[in-house]
C-alpha positions in Angstrom: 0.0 0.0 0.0 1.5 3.3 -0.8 -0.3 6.6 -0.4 1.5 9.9 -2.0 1.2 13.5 -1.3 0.5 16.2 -4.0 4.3 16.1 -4.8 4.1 12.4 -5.6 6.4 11.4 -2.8 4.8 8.9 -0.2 5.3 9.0 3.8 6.1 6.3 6.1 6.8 5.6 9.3 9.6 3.5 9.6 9.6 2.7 13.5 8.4 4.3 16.5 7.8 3.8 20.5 5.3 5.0 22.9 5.3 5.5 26.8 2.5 6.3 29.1 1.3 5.3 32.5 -0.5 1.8 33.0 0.4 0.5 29.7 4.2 -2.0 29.2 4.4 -4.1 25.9 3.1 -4.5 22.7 -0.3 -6.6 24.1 -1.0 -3.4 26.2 -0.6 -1.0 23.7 -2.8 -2.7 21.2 -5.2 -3.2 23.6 -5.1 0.3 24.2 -5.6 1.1 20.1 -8.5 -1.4 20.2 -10.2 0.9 23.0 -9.7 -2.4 25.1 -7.2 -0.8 27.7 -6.8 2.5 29.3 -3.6 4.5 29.7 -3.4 5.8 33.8 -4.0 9.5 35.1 -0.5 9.4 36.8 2.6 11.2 37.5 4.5 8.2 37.2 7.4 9.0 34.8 10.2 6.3 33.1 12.9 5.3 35.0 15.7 5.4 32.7 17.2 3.0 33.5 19.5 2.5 30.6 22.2 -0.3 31.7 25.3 -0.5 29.4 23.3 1.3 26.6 25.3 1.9 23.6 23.4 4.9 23.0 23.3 6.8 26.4 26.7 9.4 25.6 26.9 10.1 29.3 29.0 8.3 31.9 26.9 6.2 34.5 27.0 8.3 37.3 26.6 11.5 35.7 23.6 10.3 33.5 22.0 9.1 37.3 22.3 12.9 38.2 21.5 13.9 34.9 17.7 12.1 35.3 17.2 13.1 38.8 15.7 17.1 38.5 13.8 15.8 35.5 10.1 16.2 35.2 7.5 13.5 33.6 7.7 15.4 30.2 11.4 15.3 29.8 11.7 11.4 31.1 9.1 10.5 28.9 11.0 12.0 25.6 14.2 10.6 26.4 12.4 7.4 26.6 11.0 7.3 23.6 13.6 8.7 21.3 15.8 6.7 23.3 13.6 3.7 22.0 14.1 5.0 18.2 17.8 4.8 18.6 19.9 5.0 16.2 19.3 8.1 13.9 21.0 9.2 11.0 23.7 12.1 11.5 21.7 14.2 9.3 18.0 13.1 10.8 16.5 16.4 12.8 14.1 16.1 15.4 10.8 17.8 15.8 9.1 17.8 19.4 5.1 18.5 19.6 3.6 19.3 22.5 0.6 21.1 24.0 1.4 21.7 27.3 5.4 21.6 27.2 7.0 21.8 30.9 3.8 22.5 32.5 4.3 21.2 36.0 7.4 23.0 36.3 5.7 26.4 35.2 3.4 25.9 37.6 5.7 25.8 40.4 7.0 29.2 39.5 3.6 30.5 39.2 2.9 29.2 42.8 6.5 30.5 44.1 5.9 34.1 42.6 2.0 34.0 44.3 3.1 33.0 47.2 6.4 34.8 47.5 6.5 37.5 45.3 9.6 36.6 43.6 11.2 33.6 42.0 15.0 32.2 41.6 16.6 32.6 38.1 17.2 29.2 38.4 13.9 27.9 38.9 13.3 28.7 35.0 16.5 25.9 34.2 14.1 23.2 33.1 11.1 24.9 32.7 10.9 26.4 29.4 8.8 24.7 26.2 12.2 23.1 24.9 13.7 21.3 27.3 12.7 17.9 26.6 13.9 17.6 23.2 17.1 20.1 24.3 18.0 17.4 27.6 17.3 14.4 25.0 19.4 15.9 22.6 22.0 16.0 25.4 21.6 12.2 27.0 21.6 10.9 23.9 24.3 13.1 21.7 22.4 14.5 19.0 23.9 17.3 17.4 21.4 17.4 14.1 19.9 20.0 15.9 15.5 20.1 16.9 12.4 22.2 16.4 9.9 23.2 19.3 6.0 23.0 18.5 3.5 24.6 20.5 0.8 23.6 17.5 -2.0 26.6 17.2 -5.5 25.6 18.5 -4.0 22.3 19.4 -3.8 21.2 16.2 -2.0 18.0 15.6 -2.3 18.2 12.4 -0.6 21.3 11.8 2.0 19.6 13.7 2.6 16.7 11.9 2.6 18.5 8.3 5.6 20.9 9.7 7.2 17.6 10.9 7.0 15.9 7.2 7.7 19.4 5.1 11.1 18.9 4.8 10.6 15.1 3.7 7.7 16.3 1.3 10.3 19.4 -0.6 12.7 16.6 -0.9 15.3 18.2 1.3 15.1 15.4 3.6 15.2 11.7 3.5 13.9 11.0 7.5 12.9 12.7 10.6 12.0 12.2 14.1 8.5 13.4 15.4 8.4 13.5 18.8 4.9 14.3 21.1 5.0 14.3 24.7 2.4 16.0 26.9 2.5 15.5 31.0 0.1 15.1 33.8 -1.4 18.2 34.4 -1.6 19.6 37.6 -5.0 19.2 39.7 -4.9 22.5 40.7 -5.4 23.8 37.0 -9.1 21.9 37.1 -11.1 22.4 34.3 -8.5 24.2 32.8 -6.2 21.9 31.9 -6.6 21.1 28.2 -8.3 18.1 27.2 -7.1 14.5 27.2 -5.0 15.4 30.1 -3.3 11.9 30.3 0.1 11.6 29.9 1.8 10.3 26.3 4.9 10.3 24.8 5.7 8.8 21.3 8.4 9.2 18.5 7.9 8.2 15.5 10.6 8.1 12.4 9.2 10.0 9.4 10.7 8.5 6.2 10.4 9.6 2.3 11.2 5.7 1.6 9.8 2.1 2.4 9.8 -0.3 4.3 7.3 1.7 6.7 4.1 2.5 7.9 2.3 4.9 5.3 1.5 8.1 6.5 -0.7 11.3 4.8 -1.5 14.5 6.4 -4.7 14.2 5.0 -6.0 11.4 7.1 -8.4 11.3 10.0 -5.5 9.6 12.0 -4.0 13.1 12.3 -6.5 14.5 13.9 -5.2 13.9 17.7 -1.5 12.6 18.5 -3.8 9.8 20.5 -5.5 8.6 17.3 -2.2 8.7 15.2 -0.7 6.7 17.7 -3.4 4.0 17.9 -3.1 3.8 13.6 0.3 2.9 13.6 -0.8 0.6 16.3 -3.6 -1.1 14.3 -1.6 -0.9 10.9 1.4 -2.8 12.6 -0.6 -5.4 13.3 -2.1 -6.8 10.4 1.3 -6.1 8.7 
């Protein structure tokens, strides 16, 4: 099956990994794209624990207090790029997300309420790029990333950014990466809407063997329903 855009080039996804609370292994996930398993409302965040990985550029003990300051959002995208491993020297990354770093904010947004002022260093791992700039640092990517706050929470938007370079012909793959944390309780109604934690990269290829992929698809509509077709479409491959 092959599906092409205007340009008559075709998009595939040659690989990807997913993390969220509640769900471990390929059963669970596919459970979860059937609408047969729930992901958790949870803080609980990856544990990175990496031993003797090839692709991990730091040394043991500084990669142990590397992870230890970092939030659900950043854990969860060095997990799943992590999972991608390896990439091609040339092959950017662009990370989606539309909350970014939000527990974090809110911390300073409770300090300066509370206290009236706020550290400098509070703001460290706070702003919308940090996950893909602390992945970029575990792991020793120097092809350098984009940060997407997509407008109206727009996936789609998103995604078609992600794939334009792929799409001109200037680039053979790239890395899409969405992660979006728990969201504080304190934010109630609102926090934006599915407010369970996800994390998934997926590697955006202008050649087979892959997954085919094209903006125009109802898939695109949510990262959560992209997610569950690459599911669905792996397994009856």
């Amino acid at each position: 099956m092959k599906v092409s855009n205007t340009g008559g080039r075709t998009l595939y996804v040659s690989r990807f990994s997913s993390w969220a609370p509640g769900l471990s292994g390929a059963n669970d996930w596919l459970q979860w794209a059937h609408g047969r398993k729930e992901s958790e409302s949870s803080g609980e965040a990856p544990s990175l624990d990496f031993p003797e990985s090839r692709w991990i550029v730091l040394e043991q003990k500084e990669f142990s207090l590397f992870r230890r300051r970092q939030s659900q959002i950043s854990r969860m995208t060095i997990h799943v790029m992590h999972e991608i491993m390896p990439i091609g020297e040339k092959t950017k990354t662009v990370f989606v997300s539309f909350r970014g770093e939000i527990s974090q904010q809110y911390k300073i947004n409770k300090t300066l309420y509370e206290e009236g002022t706020v550290s400098p260093a509070a703001f460290s791992q706070s702003v919308f790029n940090t996950p893909p700039a602390l992945a970029a640092i575990a792991l020793g990517l120097h092809q350098g990333y984009t940060a997407i706050y997509p407008a109206g929470s727009c996936f789609k938007t998103a995604f078609q950014a992600a794939a334009a370079g792929i799409f001109s012909g200037n680039d053979t793959e790239t890395v899409l990466v969405y992660a979006d944390e728990l969201c504080p309780a304190e934010y109630g109604a609102l926090c934006p809407r599915p407010d369970k934690p996800l994390a998934f990269a997926a590697l955006l290829s202008g050649h087979a063997p892959g997954i085919p992929v094209f903006p125009d698809m109802e898939c695109l509509n949510s990262p959560q329903n992209f997610l569950k077709h690459l599911y669905l479409k792996k397994d009856v491959s």
